[in-house]
Steps between C-alpha positions, in 0.01 A plus 500: 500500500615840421502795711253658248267202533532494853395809549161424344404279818685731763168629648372190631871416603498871698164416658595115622855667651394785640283288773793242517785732526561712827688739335374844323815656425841311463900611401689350277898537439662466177817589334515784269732420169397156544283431249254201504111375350340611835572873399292505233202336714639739746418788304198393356337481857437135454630443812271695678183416275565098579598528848192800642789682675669812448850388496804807574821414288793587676847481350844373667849472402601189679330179644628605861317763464155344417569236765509795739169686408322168522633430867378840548119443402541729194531270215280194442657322225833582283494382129868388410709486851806335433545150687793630720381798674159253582760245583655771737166609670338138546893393666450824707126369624304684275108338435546567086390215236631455160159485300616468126783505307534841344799480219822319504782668330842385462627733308315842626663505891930525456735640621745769267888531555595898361695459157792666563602190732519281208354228715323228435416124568887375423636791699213568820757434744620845438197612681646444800545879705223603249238738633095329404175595555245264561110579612561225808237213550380537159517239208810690389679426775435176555605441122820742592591280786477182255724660242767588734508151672507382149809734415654418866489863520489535924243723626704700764772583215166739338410803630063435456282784533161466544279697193203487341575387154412919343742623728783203397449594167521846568818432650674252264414783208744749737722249593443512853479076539676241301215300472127525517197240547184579412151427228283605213582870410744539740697201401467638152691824571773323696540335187619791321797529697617161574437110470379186640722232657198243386265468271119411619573139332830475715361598780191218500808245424575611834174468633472836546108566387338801549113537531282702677114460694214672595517510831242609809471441889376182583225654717380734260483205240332275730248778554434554127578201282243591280603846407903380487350207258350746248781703534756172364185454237590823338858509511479178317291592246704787439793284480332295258362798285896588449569111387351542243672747250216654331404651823900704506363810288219565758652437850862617443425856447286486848771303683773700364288833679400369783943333557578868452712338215486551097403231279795392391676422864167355595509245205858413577435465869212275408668290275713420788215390726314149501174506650381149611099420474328384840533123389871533501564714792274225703728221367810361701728722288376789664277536850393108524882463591762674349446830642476399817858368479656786318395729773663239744838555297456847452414563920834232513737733266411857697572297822807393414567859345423627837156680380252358674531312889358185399297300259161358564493061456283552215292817325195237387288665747595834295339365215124539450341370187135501553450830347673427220335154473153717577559714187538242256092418573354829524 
């Protein structure tokens, strides 16, 4: 079903939810210059229209940070945290739930070493006394951490400062770090001033994956399954509106606005992107096991790095996938 058809039946979907659901107003946090489908439904009020809420869209510039409004009460869900600063939170004792699987991108979350250093994969132990920035508990730095244990490149021979990837780039472009860690359009203009120890198809050679969730308080979920189910409905029909290529002309131009991107960096971001359908993300690959275990090695990694105290036994419990199970029947 497309978003257009969907629409069609949205007033008897508004009037069933609006008795089920608790909640009359709700905040969501995204990422601007990340562009994905859920923009264009996004824009289009088809959130809203399905779900009978008014829904507040508030941007971040890091997963810490959306982990922290939602401890706060502020935010109720987050499209597109990154698995390590959820990792960080649940560890930390945090109530959150990974709900769906957002995006996974390999190749779209990297780290960039500043071309005049000539350095690359054959040379990276020259990084050693280099000056980095790195937006800490993030999906960058877990995938920073990996590359450097790859290299053998020891962590207290780098001077690491903790920055939001706009500000690393900002500071690569004056050449005020060596290296820089970051995503989407920031990653992009670290790009023009350096280069990438790995590639994205390295890096998952290494096990490195990188993929993001939606992810809300268990509480608040528990309290409105409903509403977070037709939320999942409509980011996967927007997801599956974009799979299909004659739909590119119509939704890019809206994504691109709403990313605060142009089309042609929001085409080449989303060529980097892989957005699996609800089938897939319920399968063992993703939350019916493997996810569960990544975050165990990623909440392993940041322990031994020294970023986090300890690691839970197992982040199962951190998994919820009735709504997402929910959606695929509505």
């Amino acid at each position: 079903m497309t978003i257009k058809k969907s629409l069609l039946g949205a007033a008897g979907a508004v009037a069933l939810l609006a008795g089920a659901a608790s909640a009359e107003e709700i905040t969501v946090g995204y990422f601007l210059e990340w562009p994905m489908p859920f923009e264009y439904a996004k824009a289009m009020g088809t959130y809203e229209e399905e779900m009978g809420v008014d829904i507040n869209w508030v941007s971040f510039d890091t997963g810490t940070a959306m982990s922290a409004a939602m401890a706060s009460g502020d935010v109720q869900l987050s499209v597109s945290q990154g698995v390590p600063p959820f990792v960080v939170a649940v560890s930390a004792g945090q109530d959150l739930q990974a709900l769906d699987v957002a995006v996974s991108y390999a190749d779209n979350d990297n780290c960039v070493v500043r071309s005049e250093l000539e350095i690359d994969k054959d040379s990276a132990d020259e990084l050693e006394g280099k000056k980095v920035a790195v937006p800490l508990g993030t999906a960058a730095h877990y995938g920073f951490l990996k590359q450097m244990d790859h290299f053998g490149v020891p962590l207290d021979s780098l001077e690491i400062v903790d920055m939001a990837p706009p500000d690393g780039a900002a500071a690569i472009a004056q050449g005020a770090v060596d290296m820089a860690c970051g995503w989407g359009g920031s990653l992009r203009r670290m790009l023009e001033h350096g280069n990438v120890l790995l590639t994205g198809a390295e890096k998952e050679d290494l096990g490195i994956l990188v993929f993001d969730v939606t992810s809300g308080p268990a509480s608040w979920v528990a309290e409105n399954s409903d509403l977070v189910a037709s939320f999942l409905k409509v980011t996967a029909e927007a997801n599956a509106m974009w799979a299909d290529e004659a739909n590119h002309s119509e939704m890019l131009p809206v994504i691109a606005k709403d990313a605060g991107m142009d089309e042609e960096a929001t085409a080449e971001t989303l060529a980097t992107f892989v957005f699996p359908d609800a089938e897939t993300q319920l399968s063992d690959k993703w939350l019916g096991s493997a996810a569960a275990e990544f975050m165990k090695g990623v909440a392993d990694v940041f322990v031994e790095a020294g970023s986090i105290d300890a690691a839970l036994d197992s982040y199962a419990d951190h998994i919820n996938t009735g709504p997402l199970s929910s959606a695929g029947s509505m």
